[in-house]
N, C-alpha and C positions, 0 to 999 in steps of 0.2 A: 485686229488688235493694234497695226498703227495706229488708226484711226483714233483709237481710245489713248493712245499713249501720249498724240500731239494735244489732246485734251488736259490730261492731266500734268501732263511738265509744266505748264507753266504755275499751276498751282504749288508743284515741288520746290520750283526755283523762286518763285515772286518771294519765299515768305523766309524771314533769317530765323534762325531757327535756333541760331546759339543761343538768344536765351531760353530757349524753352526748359520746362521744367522739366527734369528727368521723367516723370511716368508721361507727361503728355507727348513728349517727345516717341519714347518706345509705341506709346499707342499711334501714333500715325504714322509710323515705322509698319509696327504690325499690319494696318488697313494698306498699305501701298504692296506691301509684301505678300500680301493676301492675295492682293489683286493680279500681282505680276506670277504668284501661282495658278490662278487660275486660267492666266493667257496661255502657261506653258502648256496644262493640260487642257486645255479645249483646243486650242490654236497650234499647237506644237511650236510657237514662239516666244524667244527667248525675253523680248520684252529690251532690249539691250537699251536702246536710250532713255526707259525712263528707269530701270537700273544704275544708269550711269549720274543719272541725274539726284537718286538718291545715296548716291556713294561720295559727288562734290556734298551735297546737303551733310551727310552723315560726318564725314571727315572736318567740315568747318564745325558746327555740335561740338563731334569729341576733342579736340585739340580745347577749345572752349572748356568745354567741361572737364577733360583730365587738368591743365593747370590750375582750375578752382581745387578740383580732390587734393592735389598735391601742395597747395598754399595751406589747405583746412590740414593735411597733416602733419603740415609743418609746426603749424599753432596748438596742434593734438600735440606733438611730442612736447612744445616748449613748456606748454602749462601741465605737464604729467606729471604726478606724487606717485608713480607705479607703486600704486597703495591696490592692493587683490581687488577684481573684480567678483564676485559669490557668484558663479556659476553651478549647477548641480552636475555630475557627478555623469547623469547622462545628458550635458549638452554636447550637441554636433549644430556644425552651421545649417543644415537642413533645417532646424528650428526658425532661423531667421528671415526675417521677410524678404529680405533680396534673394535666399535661393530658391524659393515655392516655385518655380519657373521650372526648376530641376523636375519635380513631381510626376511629371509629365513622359520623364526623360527615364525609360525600363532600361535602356542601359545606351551606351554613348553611340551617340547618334554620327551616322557615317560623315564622311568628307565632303562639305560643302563645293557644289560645284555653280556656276554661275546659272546655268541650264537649268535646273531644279531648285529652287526655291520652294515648289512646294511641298520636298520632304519637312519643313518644319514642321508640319499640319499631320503630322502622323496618318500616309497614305490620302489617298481620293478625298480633293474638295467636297467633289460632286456626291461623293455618296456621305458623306459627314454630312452634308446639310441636303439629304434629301427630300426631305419634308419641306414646308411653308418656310422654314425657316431661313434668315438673311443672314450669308456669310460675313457679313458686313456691319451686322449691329452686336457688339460686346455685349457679353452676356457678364453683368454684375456680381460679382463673387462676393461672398462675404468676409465682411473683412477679419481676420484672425490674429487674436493679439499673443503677444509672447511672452513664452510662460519658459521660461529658462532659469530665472534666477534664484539661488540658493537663500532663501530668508531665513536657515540655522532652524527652522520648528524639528516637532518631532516628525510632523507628518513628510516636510521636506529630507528628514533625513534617511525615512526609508527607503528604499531602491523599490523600483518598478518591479521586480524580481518577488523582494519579500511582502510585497501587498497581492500581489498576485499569490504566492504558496500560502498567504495568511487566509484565501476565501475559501481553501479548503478544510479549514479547520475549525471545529466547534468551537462554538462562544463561552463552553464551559473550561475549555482545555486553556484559551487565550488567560483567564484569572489567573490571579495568585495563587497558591498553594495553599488551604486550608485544611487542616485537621479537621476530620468528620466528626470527630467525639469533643473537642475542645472551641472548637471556630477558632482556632489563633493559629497565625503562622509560625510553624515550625522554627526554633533560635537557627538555626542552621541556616535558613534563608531570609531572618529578618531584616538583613542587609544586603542578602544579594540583589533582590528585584530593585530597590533606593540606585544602588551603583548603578548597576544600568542604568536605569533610568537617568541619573545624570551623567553619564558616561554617552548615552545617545544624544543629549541636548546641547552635551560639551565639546563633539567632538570634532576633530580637525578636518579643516575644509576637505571634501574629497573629491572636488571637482580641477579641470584644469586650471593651474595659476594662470589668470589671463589679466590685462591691464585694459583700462577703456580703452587706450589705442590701440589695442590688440583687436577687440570687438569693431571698430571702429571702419580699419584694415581689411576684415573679413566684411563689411558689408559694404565695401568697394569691391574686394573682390566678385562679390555676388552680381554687383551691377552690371561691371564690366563683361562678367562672363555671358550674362543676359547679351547684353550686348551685341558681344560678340555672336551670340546664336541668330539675333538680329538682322546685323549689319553682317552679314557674312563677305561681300565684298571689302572690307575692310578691318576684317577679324584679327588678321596677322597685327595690321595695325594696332588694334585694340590690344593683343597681345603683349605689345612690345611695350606700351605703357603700361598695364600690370605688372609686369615686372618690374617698374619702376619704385611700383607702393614698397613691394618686399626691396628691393634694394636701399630705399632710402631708410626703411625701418629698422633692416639689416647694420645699415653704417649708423644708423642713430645709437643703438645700444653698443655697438662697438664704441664709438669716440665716447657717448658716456661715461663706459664702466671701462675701458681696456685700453684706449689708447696711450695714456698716460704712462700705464704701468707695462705696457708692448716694449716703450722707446726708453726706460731706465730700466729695466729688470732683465737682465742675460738670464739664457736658459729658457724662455717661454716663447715658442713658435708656431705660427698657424702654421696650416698646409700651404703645399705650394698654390691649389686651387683658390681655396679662400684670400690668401694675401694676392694673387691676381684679381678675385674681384671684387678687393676691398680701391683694390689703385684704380679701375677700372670705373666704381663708381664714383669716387676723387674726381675723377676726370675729366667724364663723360655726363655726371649727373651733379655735381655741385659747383659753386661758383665757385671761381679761381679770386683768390686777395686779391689780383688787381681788379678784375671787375666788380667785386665789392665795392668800388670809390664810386663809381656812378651808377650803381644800380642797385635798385632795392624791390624785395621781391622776385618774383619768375622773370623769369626771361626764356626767349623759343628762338634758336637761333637756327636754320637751315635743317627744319620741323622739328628741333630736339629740346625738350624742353629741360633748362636748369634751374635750381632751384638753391637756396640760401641752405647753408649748413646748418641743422639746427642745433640751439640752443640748452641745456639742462636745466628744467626748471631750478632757482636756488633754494627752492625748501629743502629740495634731494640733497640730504648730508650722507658724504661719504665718508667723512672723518670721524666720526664720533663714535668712541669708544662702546658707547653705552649701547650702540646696537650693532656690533659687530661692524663698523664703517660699512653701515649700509644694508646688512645681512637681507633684509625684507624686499628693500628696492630690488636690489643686485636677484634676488632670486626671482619675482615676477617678472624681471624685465627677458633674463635669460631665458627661462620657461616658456613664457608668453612667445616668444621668438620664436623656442621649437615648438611649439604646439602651431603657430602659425605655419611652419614650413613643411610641420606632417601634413595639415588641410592643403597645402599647395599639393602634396605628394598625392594625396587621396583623390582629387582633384584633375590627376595630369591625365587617364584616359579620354575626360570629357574633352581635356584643353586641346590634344593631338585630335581629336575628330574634329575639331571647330577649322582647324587651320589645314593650307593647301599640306599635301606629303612634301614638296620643296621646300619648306620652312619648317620643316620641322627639325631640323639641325639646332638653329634656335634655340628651342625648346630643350631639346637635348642636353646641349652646353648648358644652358642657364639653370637647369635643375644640377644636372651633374658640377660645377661651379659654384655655383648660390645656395641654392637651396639645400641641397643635400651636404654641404657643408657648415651646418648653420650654427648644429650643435655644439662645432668644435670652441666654437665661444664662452661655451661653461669653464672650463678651465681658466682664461685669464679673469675672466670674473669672478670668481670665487677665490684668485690666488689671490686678487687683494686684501681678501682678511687673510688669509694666510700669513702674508706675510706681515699685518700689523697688530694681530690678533693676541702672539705670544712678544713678551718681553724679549724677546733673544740677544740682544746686550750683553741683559743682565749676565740670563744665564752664562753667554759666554765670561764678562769679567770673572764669575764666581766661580765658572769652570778654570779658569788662566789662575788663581791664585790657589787651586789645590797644588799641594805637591806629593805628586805621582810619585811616590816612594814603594819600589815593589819590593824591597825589607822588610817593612813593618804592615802589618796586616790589620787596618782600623776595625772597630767593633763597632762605630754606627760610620752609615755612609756618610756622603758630603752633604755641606748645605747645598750645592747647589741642585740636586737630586730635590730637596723639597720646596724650593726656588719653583723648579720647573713644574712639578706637582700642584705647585697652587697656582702657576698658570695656566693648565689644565682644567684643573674645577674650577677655575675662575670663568675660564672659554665654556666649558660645559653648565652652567650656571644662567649665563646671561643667554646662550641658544637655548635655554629649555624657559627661560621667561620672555623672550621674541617668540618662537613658539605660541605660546599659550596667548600671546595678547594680537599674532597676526594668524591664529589658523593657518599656520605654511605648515606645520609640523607632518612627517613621514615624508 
């Protein structure tokens, strides 16, 4: 097995690798990783320097390729109209191309040790390719396109559920209801089957609120978790930059939608953990003003990479009356954020098997910290219509000039009582027409 390993390093090292493409890259990951399974089990060697040689190789790659991810979501968030992504109703990221890796994976695969590599390969090399066959030549998969997105038909708005209970049922029983003696539908339902009918064509999105950088988000995470199952010598690494995506996406919806209204509004408080690691990625993940003056773009300072604050694209009006200062943005951006942070959640058995048991504290903290705090962010998002939503001025002038005379007993109440009332159906009027023109409704 030396023998074979003084062979191969020098082909590991001779060739830079940063730029490789991401799948050509994982596929000569795969073949090296193959092979360093199979020294273990024939050889009971561990293969250690030409492991080591693809952990330098690997580690120059990702640094490469996370601050590309991280620049590309910088310009994902600045040019975002968090205008709904159509998702149906049953997406999960198993749908997406980056997790089909997962497939494989019956349930989280144990603790990578340096020794064993080739538990990736689901038990024995040797007996998986018993026959003729070369562990060594990829076998061609075909390729499977994605079928996720909610195009509003009828057909997309049934549930897997109701086409399924529908094959049990005669073709006679699916018709309308016709009278045997007359052929005409009943007056009683000559309107019901119409309403449905455009009640199923019409109706509101029922998939999660997700924003393309949402989707975007979830198919780095996929990569990296590949990755990670990968490069197992440097998984923890790999690690600690995924949690960079959610953090930076994390503080991006914050300073859009909250920060503003954090630092002039008393009375609205995060938790202690969240405002920990809102400072935290201030900190540690964005450039500081003065480094702003001479640099532009990433920067990787003693391996950590920072990155430019982003930006609100300016289409995103937060002021305008007319849609609730924002009501649609404000709510896919929010959304999107917790539905991201459930897939980190659903996610976190596979990620503690990827990584040593000593790191996993890490992980620990960062969910418990981050992620699981993530929702708490609906609240100052949403207080901003709250608080510009109703006139409250008014109402108060118009409340300051009754006079509270508990003598005389008035027979209709104040103006400012119908003040307030048509601030009300005014608020409810214009949600129920955002509603209807962005499927957010329920």
């Amino acid at each position: 097995m030396q023998d074979v390993q003084q062979k191969v390093r020098p082909y590991v090292l001779g060739v830079d690798m940063a730029h490789f493409k991401y799948d050509d890259f994982i596929h000569v990951l795969g073949i090296v990783s193959r092979l360093i399974g199979i020294g273990v089990e024939f050889c009971g060697e561990g293969s250690d320097s030409l492991q080591e040689s693809m952990r330098q190789q690997s580690l120059k790659y990702f640094k490469s390729y996370h601050q590309a991810r991280m620049d590309e979501l910088r310009i994902f968030l600045e040019t975002e109209a968090w205008e709904l992504c159509p998702v149906r109703s049953s997406f999960t990221i198993r749908k997406l191309r980056e997790f089909r890796f997962m497939r494989t994976l019956t349930a989280p695969i144990p603790s990578p040790k340096a020794t064993s590599p080739s538990r990736s390969y689901g038990g024995s090399i040797f007996l998986k390719f018993a026959s003729d066959e070369n562990p060594f030549e990829e076998q061609e998969e075909e390729e499977e396109g994605e079928d996720f997105i909610d195009t509003g038909g009828m057909e997309d708005a049934v549930s897997d559920e109701e086409k399924n209970g529908d094959e049990d049922v005669a073709e006679e029983l699916k018709k309308d209801y016709v009278d045997e003696q007359t052929g005409e539908v009943p007056r009683h339902l000559r309107s019901a089957a119409p309403s449905y009918q455009r009640q199923r064509s019409t109706s509101s999105h029922k998939g999660p609120l997700l924003s393309n950088t949402t989707l975007t988000v979830i198919r780095f995470l996929g990569n990296y978790m590949q990755m990670m199952s990968v490069l197992q010598p440097i998984a923890f690494d790999v690690l600690e930059c995924l949690s960079q995506l959610f953090d930076y996406y994390l503080y991006a919806v914050y300073d859009f939608f909250t920060k503003d209204l954090l630092e002039s509004v008393e009375g609205i408080e995060l938790s202690a953990k969240l405002t920990t690691s809102l400072k935290r990625i201030e900190e540690n993940l964005l450039h500081q003003q003065q480094e702003l003056v001479s640099l532009s773009g990433l920067q990787v300072t003693e391996d950590r990479v920072k990155v430019p604050r982003a930006s609100v694209n300016p289409i995103v009006d937060l002021e305008n009356p007319n849609t609730l200062y924002g009501l649609p943005c404000r709510m896919v951006a929010i959304e999107s954020l917790v539905f991201l942070a459930s897939q980190f959640e659903s996610l976190l058995p596979y990620l503690e098997s990827l990584i040593p048991d000593a790191k996993r504290s890490f992980l620990t903290q960062f969910f418990s910290h981050t992620v699981n705090t993530a929702h708490e962010l609906r609240k100052p998002v949403y207080y901003g219509i709250a608080t510009k939503a109703i006139a409250y001025d008014q109402v108060l002038q118009s409340m300051a000039s009754v006079k509270w005379d508990i003598r005389e007993i008035m027979s209709q109440h104040d103006a400012y009582v119908d003040l307030l009332l048509q601030e009300f159906i005014k608020f409810k009027q214009l949600q129920s027409a955002i509603d209807s023109h962005t499927a957010c409704s329920g």
